[in-house]
N, C-alpha and C positions, 0 to 999 in steps of 0.2 A: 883608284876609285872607279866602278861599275856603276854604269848609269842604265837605272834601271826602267822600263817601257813598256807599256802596256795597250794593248787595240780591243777595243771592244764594242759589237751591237750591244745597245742596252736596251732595246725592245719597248723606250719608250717606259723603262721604269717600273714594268712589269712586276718584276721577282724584286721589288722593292728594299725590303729589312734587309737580305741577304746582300743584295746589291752594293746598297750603302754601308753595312759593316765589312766588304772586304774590301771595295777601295779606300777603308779609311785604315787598313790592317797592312793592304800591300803596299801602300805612301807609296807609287812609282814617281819616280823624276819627269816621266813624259806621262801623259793618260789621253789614247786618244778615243775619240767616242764615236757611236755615229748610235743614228735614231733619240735623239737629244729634244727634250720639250720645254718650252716657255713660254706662262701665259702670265703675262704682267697684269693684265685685269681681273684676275682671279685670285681668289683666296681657298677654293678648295683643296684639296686633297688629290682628289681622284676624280678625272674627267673621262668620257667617252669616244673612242671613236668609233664611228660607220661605215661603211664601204659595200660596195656590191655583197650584201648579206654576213660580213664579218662584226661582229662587234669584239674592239679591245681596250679594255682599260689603259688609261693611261697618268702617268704622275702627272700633275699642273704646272709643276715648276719644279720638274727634276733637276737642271743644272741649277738651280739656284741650291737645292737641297747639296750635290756635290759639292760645288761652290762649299759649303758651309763645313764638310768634313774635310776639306783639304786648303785650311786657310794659310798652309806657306806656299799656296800656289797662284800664279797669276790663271785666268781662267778666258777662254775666249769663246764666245758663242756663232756658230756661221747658220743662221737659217736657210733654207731652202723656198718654204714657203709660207704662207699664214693661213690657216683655215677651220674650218668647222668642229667645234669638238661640244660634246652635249655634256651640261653639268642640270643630272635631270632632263626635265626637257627645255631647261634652254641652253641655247646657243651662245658658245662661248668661243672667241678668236684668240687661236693657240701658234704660237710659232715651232716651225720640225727642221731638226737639221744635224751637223756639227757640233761637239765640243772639245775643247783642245784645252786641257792645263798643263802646265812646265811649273817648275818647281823654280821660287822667286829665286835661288841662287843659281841659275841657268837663266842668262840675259839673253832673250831676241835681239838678234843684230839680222834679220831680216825675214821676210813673211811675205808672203801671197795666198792671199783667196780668191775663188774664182768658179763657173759653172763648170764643168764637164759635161754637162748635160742641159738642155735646155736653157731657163733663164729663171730667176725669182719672180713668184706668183704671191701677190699681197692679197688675194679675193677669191683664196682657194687654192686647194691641194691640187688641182687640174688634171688632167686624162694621163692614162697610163701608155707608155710607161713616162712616170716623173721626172720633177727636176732632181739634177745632183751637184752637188759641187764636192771640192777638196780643199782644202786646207796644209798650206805648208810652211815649214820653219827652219830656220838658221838659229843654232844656238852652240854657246860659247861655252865649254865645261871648263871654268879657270881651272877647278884639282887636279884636271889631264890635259888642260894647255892644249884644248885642241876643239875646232869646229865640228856641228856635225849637222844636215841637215835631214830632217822628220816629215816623211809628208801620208796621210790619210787619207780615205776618200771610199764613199757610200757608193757603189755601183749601181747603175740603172736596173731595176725591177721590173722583167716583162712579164707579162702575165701568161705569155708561149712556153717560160721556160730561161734555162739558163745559157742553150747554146748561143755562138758567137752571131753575131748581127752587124752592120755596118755603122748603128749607131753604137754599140759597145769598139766597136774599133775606133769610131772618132772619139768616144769619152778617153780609151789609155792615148790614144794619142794628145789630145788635150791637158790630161795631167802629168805625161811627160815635159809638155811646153812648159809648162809651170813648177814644173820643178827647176827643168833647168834656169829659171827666171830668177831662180832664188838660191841653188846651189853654186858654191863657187868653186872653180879648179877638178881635182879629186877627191874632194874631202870628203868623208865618212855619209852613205847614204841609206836610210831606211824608207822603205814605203810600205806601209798596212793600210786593214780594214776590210770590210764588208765587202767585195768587188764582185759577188753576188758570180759568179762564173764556174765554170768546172775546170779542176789542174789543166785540160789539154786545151784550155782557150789559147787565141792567138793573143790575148792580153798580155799572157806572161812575151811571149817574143817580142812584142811591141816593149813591154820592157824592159828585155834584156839588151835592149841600144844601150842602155844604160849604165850593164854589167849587173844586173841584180838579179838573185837566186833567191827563190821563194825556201823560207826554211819548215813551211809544214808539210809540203810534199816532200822535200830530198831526204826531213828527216824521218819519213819513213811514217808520219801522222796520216789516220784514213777521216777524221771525224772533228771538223769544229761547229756540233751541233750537240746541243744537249737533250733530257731527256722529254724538255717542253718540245721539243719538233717530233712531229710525227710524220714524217714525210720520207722520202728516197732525196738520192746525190746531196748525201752530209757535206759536202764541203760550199762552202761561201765564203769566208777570213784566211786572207794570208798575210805575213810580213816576210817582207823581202829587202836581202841588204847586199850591198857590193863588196867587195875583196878587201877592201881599206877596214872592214867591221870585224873587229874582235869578240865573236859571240863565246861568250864563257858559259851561257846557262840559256836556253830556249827551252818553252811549254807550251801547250796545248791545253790549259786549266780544266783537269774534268771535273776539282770540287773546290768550291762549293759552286752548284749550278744558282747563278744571278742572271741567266738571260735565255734563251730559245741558242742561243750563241755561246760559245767559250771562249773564254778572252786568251787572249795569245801573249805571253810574255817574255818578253829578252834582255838580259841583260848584257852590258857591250864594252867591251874599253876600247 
């Protein structure tokens, strides 16, 4: 059995319809997320946000919506921060972050969450560049008798740009820390997401301590951007796994376009 896994910016819920009908089409066994919304005080739809001149919509309670198309999945939410979001003109307190569903017949038998960036901001989104954290897991695939640990993480957004900085070398070194806090031995390792960098960062060397090979650059992918970006240096989303990982099937998703992002898919025994 092929366990199947998926990374994806959801932009905040963006490309909404789309969004929602292909994670409930591709059921992956792992689904990791990053740009994740939840406003428990609200009942809209469609909220606002603002920022030095950008306005973007966003869902009010996307992972809740997830949540609802993927009910054999356990679901976990990691905020980052809580802050301002306009429904109209008032002001509505929204949480931004993480989401992390596994599939209920894949048991956690261990987990760590934690900042790589900063710390949690209850009273705002706070100055750039932001908090970040990752999120990691230990899970049990009983049909392949075998552990494997999963870990994500939303990389720091400078507003310079994507080259390397000494706080993006203390965030991969941080989420190496925390991997290792939850992996055990050799077992089988994945690490995705957002990491918001360009392939020749020293990210990836920091972590190939690890022995992990990023598979959208070696396999030869120039672009995890869709056709909502309009911007130069298409890359941001990588997964990356060690030699214990049996990858039978890796993509680069160019359709259906559900984010500014292409979600990355692997499947692994």
């Amino acid at each position: 059995m092929a366990l199947r896994i998926v990374s994806l910016n959801a932009w905040g819920g963006r490309v909404h319809a789309p969004l929602i009908r292909y994670l409930a089409e591709i059921d992956p066994d792992v689904l990791c997320l990053q740009e994740v919304t939840r406003t428990a005080a609200s009942r809209a739809n469609w909220l606002v946000y603002r920022d030095r001149g950008l306005e973007l919509p966003q869902r009010a309670n996307l992972f809740d919506e997830i949540a609802a198309v993927l009910p054999g999945h356990d679901g976990f939410f990691c905020p980052t921060a809580r802050g301002e979001l306009l429904d109209g003109e008032d002001v509505v307190l929204s949480e931004f972050g993480l989401a992390t569903f596994v599939r209920k017949s894949l048991p956690v038998i261990g987990q760590a969450l934690d900042f790589v960036h900063g710390s949690f901001s209850a009273d705002g989104w706070g100055a750039h560049p932001r908090a970040r954290n990752a999120h990691c897991l230990r899970l049990m695939s009983y049909a392949d008798s075998f552990t494997i640990t999963i870990a994500h993480m939303h990389g720091l957004r400078d507003l310079a740009g994507k080259e390397d900085t000494p706080a993006r070398r203390a965030q991969v070194e941080a989420l190496v820390s925390l991997v290792e806090r939850v992996r055990r031995d050799n077992e089988r390792l994945i690490v995705c997401g957002d990491f918001n960098v360009l392939p020749g960062s020293e990210t990836f060397e920091v972590l190939g301590k690890l022995w992990l090979t990023d598979l959208v650059t070696s396999r030869g992918f120039t672009d995890t951007r869709t056709s909502y970006y309009e911007k130069e240096n298409r890359f941001a989303d990588y997964m990356l796994v060690t030699p214990e990982v049996k990858v039978n099937r890796f993509d680069v998703v160019e359709e259906p376009e559900v984010s500014d992002h292409r979600a990355l898919l692997v499947e692994v025994g």
